[in-house]
C-alpha positions in Angstrom: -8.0 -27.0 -2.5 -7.8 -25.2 0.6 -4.8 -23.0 1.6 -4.3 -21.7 5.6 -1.8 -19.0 6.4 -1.2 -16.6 9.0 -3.7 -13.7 8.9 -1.7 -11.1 6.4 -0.6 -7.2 7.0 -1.3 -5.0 4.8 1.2 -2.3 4.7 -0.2 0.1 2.7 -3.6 1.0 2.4 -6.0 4.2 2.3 -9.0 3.8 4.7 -10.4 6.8 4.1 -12.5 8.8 7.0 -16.5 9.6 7.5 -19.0 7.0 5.1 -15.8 5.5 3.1 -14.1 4.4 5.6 -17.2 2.6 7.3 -18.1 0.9 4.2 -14.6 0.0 2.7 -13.1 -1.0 6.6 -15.1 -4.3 7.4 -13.3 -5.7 4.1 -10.4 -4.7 5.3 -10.6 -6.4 8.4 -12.5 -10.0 6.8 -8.4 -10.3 5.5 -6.1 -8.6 7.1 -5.0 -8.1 11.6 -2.6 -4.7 10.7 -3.2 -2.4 7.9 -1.1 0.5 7.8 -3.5 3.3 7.2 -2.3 6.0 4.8 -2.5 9.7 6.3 -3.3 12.0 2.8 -6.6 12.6 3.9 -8.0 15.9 3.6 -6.5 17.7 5.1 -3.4 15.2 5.0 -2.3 14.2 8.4 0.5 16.4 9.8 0.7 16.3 12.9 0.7 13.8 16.4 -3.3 15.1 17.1 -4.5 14.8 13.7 -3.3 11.2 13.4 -4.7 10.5 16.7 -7.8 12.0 16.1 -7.9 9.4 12.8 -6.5 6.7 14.8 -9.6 6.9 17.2 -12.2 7.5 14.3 -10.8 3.9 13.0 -11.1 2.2 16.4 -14.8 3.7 16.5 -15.5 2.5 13.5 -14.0 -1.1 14.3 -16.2 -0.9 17.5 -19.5 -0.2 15.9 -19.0 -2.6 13.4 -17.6 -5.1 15.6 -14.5 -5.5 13.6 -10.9 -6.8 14.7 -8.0 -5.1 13.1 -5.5 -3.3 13.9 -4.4 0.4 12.1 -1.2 1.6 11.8 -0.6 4.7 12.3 1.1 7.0 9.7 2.6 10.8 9.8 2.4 12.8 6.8 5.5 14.8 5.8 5.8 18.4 5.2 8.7 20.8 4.6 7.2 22.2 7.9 7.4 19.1 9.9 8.1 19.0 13.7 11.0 16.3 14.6 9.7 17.3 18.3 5.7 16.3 17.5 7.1 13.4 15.6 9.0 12.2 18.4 6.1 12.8 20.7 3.6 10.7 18.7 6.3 8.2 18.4 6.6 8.0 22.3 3.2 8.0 22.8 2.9 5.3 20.4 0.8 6.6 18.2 2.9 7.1 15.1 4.7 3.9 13.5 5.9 5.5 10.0 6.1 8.9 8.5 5.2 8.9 4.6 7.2 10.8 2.0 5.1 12.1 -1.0 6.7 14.3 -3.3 4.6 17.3 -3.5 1.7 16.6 -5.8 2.9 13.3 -7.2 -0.8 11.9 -6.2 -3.5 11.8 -4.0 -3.6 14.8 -1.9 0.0 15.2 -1.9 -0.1 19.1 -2.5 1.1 19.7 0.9 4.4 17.0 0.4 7.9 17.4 0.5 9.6 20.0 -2.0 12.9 19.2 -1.4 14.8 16.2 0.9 16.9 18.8 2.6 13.8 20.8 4.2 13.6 17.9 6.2 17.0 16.4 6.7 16.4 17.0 10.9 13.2 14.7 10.4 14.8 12.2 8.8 17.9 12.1 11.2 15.5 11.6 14.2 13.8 9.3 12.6 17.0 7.3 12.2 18.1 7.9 15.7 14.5 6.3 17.1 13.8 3.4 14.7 10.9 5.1 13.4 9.9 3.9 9.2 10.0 6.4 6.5 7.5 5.2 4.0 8.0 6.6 0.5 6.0 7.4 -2.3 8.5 6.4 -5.3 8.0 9.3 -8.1 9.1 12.5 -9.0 6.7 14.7 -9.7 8.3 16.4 -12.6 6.2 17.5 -15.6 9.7 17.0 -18.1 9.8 13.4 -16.7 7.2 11.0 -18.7 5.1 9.5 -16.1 6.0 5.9 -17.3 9.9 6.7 -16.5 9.0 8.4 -12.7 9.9 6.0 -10.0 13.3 4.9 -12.4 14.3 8.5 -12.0 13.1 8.9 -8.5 15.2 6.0 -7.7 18.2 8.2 -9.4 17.2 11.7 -8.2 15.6 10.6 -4.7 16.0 7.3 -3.1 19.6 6.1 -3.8 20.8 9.8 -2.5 18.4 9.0 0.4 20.0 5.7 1.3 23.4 6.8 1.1 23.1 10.0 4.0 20.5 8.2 5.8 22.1 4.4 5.6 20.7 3.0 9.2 17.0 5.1 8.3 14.8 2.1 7.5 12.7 3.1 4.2 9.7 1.6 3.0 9.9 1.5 -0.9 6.1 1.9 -1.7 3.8 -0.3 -4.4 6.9 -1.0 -6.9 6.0 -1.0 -10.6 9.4 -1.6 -12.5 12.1 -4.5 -13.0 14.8 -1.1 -11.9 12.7 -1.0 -8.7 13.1 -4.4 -7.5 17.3 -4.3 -8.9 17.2 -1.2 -6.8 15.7 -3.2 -3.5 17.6 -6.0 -4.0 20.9 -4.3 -4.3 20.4 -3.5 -0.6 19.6 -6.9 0.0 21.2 -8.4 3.9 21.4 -4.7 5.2 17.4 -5.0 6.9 17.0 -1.0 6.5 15.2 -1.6 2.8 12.0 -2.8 2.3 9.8 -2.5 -0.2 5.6 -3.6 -1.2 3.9 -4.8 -3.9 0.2 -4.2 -4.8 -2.4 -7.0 -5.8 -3.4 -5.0 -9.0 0.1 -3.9 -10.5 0.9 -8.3 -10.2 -2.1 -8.8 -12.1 -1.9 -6.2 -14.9 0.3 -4.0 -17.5 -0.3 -0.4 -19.6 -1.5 -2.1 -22.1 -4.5 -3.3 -20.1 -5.5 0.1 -19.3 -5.0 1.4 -22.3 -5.7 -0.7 -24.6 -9.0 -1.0 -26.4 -10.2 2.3 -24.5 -9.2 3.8 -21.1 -10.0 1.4 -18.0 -10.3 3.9 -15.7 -10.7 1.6 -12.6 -6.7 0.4 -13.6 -5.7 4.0 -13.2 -3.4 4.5 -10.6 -0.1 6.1 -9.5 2.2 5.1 -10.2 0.7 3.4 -13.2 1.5 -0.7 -14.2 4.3 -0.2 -16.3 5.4 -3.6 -19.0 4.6 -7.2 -18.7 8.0 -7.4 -18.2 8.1 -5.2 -15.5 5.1 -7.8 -14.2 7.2 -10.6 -14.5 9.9 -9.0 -12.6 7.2 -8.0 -9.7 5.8 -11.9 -9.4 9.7 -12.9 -9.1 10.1 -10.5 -6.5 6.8 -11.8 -4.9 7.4 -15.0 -4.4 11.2 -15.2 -4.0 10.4 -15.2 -0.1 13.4 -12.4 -0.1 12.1 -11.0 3.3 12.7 -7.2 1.6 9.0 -7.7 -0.6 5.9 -7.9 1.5 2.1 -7.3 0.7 1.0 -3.5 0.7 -2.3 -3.2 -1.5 -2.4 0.4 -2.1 -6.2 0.1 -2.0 -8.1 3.2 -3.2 -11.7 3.9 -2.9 -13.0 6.6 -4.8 -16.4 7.2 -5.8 -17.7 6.2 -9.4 -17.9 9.4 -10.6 -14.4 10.3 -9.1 -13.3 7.5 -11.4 -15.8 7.9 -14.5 -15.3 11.0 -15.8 -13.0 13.2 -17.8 -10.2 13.5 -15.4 -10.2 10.5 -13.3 -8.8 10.0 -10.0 -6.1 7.6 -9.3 -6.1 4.4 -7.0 -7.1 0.9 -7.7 -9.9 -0.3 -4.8 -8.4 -3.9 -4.4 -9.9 -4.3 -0.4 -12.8 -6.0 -1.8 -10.8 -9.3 -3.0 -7.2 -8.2 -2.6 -6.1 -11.7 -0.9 -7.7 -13.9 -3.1 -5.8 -11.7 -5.9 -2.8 -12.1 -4.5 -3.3 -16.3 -3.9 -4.2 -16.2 -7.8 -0.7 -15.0 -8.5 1.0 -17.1 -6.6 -0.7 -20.1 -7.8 -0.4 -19.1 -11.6 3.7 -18.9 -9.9 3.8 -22.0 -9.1 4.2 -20.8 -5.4 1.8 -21.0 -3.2 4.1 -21.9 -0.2 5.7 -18.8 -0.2 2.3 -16.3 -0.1 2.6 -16.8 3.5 6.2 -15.1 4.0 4.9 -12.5 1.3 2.0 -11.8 3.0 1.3 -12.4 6.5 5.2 -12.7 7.4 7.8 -10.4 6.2 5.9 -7.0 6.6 5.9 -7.6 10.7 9.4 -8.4 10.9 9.9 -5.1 9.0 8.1 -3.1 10.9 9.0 -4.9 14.6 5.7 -6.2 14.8 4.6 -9.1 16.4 2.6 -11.9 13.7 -0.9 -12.0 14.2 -1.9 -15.2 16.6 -5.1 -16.2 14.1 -5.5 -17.5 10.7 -7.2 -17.0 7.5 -8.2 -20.1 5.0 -8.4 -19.6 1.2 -10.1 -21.9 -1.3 -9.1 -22.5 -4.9 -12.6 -23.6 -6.4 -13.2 -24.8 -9.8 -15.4 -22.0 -11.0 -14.0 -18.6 -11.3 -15.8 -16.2 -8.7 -18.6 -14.3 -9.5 -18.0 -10.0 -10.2 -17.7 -8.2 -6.5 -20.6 -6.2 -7.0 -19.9 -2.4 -6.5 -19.5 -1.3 -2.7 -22.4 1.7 -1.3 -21.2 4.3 1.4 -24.1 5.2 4.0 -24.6 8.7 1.7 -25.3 6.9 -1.3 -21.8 6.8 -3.4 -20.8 3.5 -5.3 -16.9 2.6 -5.4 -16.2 -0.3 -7.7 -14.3 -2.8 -6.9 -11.1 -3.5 -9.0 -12.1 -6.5 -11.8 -9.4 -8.8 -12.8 -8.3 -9.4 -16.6 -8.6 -12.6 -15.9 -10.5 -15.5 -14.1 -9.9 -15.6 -10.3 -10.8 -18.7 -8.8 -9.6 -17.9 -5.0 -12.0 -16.8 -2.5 -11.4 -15.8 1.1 -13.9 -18.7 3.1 -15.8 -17.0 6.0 -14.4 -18.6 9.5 -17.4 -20.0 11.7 
């Protein structure tokens, strides 16, 4: 069976600069036209130069490899933030979104927001011009158990969030839990909520990282949460409720970054993360809706054009074989996230 669709957007994705982002951007591009490339780098992007700067080293990158996709741009908030520099790179058209990460709650997020108020002036510019706030949906509290995070961000954060800021349009990043998608669509018909949904937390729960051993390569933030909460994710999926869209989260990190006695966090789904997501929606019953989920409704968020070429899948019956681990140019493996279960989707090469 073979399945065309639009070619998707990936609205949430880390890239990565220098020998990662060579190696792990030509699998981005084999799937998606738009990915909207994440800015905590090191040092996290704060400012209109720096995610220029980044912005170019992608297009480089595209150029040498001969690839065709199209970044995103992304601002990183700071209690320190500029409303003036964002507005500039706005202007300019560099800048698309500005990402909320509550200081430390992951990845280089040492340098996020402490407090929502620090940058109440940001947040009512970014209203006022149409620009996306992007959120990262935790608290990063160490009396809160990091299973029960995004519920009480929702409490502590986001619903406060959406109530001074009700025109601000807010990105509700890689949901985990059953409240998260109630939370979403109790704003449903409004347009100013979205919200994405990974490959990896569709496909697996705690107790597959946990159980039988740690899987450190299904350790991420926030972490899968219960097959119920799965369950309520899939729904969500393939409802073709225009508020969920495809955002993989993708995170390389190096084996050893991921092997080792305090692991980093970040599932690296860009080496299959298409086929993953046609797996679900087949096992759903809904394969005529992975089109909306994926190559549709993130656009129409975001005021984006659809991309004007296709991708074909193909649902063959062997499983495919393990993605074999992916080498940088300086010699670093990053494994490729393994499914708990047969896959038997593959992205076909187009002539």
């Amino acid at each position: 069976m073979r399945l065309e669709i639009i070619k998707p957007f990936d609205a949430h994705a880390h890239l990565r600069s220098g020998s990662v982002l060579r190696a792990v951007l030509p699998l981005a591009a084999r799937q998606f036209a738009r990915v909207v490339a994440m800015p905590n780098l090191a040092p996290p992007l704060t400012s209109a130069a720096m995610v220029r700067a980044y912005r170019d080293e992608i297009l480089l990158a595209c150029r040498e490899k001969h690839l065709t996709v199209e970044p995103v741009m992304s601002l990183y908030l700071t209690d320190n933030t500029s409303p003036g520099d964002l507005e500039t790179g706005f202007r300019e058209g560099i800048i698309r979104l500005a990402k909320l990460y509550p200081a430390g709650a992951t990845t280089n997020s040492d340098s996020g927001v402490t407090s929502l108020k620090k940058i109440f002036p940001v947040l009512d510019k970014m209203q006022r011009l149409g620009i996306v706030l992007s959120v990262h949906g935790e608290v990063n509290d160490p009396d809160v158990d990091v299973f029960d995070r995004e519920a009480v961000f929702i409490d502590r954060v986001l619903a406060p969030l959406r109530r001074d800021f009700p025109a601000l349009k807010i990105v509700f990043e890689h949901l985990t839990t059953r409240k998260a998608v109630e939370f979403v669509l109790g704003e449903g018909g409004k347009g100013t909520t979205g919200a994405t949904i990974t490959a990896h937390h569709l496909r697996i729960t705690r107790n597959d990282m946990l159980s039988g051993g740690l899987k450190p390569h299904y350790y991420c933030m926030p972490v899968a949460k219960t097959e119920s909460d799965r369950q309520a994710l899939i729904k969500a999926a393939v409802s073709g409720n225009p508020a969920f869209f495809a955002g993989t989260d993708s995170a390389p990190h190096p084996r050893t970054a991921k092997e080792c006695a305090s692991g980093a966090a970040g599932c690296f789904t860009h080496a299959d993360a298409l086929a993953l997501y046609a797996q679900t929606f087949d096992e759903a019953g809904a394969l005529n809706m992975l089109e909306s989920f994926a190559s549709l409704n993130g656009p129409t968020f975001y005021g984006l054009a659809m991309a004007d070429n296709p991708v074909t899948l193909e649902r063959s019956g062997l499983p495919q074989e393990e993605i074999k681990p992916i080498l940088t140019s300086d010699g670093a493996e990053i494994v490729p996230f393994r499914d708990k279960k047969p896959v038997y989707w593959r992205l076909m090469e187009r002539p």
